[in-house]
GUKOL-74751 format. One record per residue: residue in three letters; x, y, z of N, C-alpha, C in turn. Coordinates in steps of 0.02 Angstrom, whole numbers, plus 50000, padded with zeros to 5 digits. Layout:
// GUKOL-74751
ALAXYZXYZXYZ/...
This chain:
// GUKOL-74751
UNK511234963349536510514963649535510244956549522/UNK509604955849558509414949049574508624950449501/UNK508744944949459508154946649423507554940149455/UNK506944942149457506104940549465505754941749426/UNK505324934749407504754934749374504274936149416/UNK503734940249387503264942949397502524940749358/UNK502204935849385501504935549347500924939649384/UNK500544939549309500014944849301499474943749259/UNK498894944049284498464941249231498264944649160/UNK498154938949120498184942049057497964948749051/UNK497324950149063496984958449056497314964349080/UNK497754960449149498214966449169498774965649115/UNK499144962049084499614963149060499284965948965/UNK498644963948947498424967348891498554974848892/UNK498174978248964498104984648967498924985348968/UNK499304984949005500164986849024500304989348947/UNK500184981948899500464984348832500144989448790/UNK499724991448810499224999848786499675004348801/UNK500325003448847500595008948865501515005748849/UNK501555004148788502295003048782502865006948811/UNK502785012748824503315016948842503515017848927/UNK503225012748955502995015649019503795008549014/UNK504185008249077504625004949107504295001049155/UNK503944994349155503404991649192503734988149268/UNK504644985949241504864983449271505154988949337/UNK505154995849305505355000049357504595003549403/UNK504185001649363503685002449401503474997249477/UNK503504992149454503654987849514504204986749550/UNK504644988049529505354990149587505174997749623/UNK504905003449607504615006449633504085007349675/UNK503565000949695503055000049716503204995049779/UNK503814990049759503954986349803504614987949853/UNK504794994449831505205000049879504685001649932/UNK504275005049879503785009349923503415004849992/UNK503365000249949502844994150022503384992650064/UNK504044990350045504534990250116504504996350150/UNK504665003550129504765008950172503975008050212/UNK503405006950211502755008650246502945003050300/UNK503114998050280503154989750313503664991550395/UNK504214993150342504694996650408504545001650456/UNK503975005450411503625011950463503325006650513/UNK502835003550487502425000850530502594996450589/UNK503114993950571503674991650602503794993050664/UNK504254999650653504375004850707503795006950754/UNK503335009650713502825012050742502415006250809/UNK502604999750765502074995850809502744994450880/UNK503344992550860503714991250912503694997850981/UNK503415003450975503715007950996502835010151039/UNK502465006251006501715009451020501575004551096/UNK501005008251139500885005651202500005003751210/UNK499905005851150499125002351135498934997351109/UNK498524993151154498084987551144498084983651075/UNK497894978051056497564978950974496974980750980/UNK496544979151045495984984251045495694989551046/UNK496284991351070496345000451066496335005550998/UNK496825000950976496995003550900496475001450857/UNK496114995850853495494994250809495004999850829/UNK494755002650905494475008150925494555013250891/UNK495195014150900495545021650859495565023250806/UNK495605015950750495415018150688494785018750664/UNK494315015050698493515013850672493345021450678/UNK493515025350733493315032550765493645036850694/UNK494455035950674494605039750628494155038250566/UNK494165033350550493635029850472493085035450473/UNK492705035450547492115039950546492225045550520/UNK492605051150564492945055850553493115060050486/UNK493315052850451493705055650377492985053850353/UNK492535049750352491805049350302491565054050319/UNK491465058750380491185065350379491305067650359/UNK492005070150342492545076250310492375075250246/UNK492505069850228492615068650148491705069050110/UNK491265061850142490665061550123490185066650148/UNK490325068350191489965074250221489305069750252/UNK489205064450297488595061650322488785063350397/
């Protein structure tokens, strides 16, 4: 195992110590799992996709709408 320092600004690391029990260091080995597995999705996803970047900026602006209806109800 490869050890890394990790800075954080003071207020974030004040609050962290409000919660002594928490494993902070496995919290960010957990978080920076998690962002490789999405990274690699996206990855895949983009190597494999046949749409535009304009297409896809289209496609999400349309979903954004979509979900503010659903969710905000406008």
């Amino acid at each position: 195992m490869v050890t890394m320092t990790l800075a954080v600004p003071n207020e974030m690391k004040q609050r962290m110590e409000e919660f002594p029990e928490i494993n902070w260091s496995e919290v960010a080995r957990q978080a920076i799992r998690q962002k490789i597995i999405d990274l690699e999705f996206l990855r895949r996803f983009k190597a494999q996709s046949t749409l535009t970047e304009e297409e896809a900026i289209k496609l999400g602006a349309e979903l954004n709408k979509k979900l503010a209806k659903h969710y905000i109800g406008e």
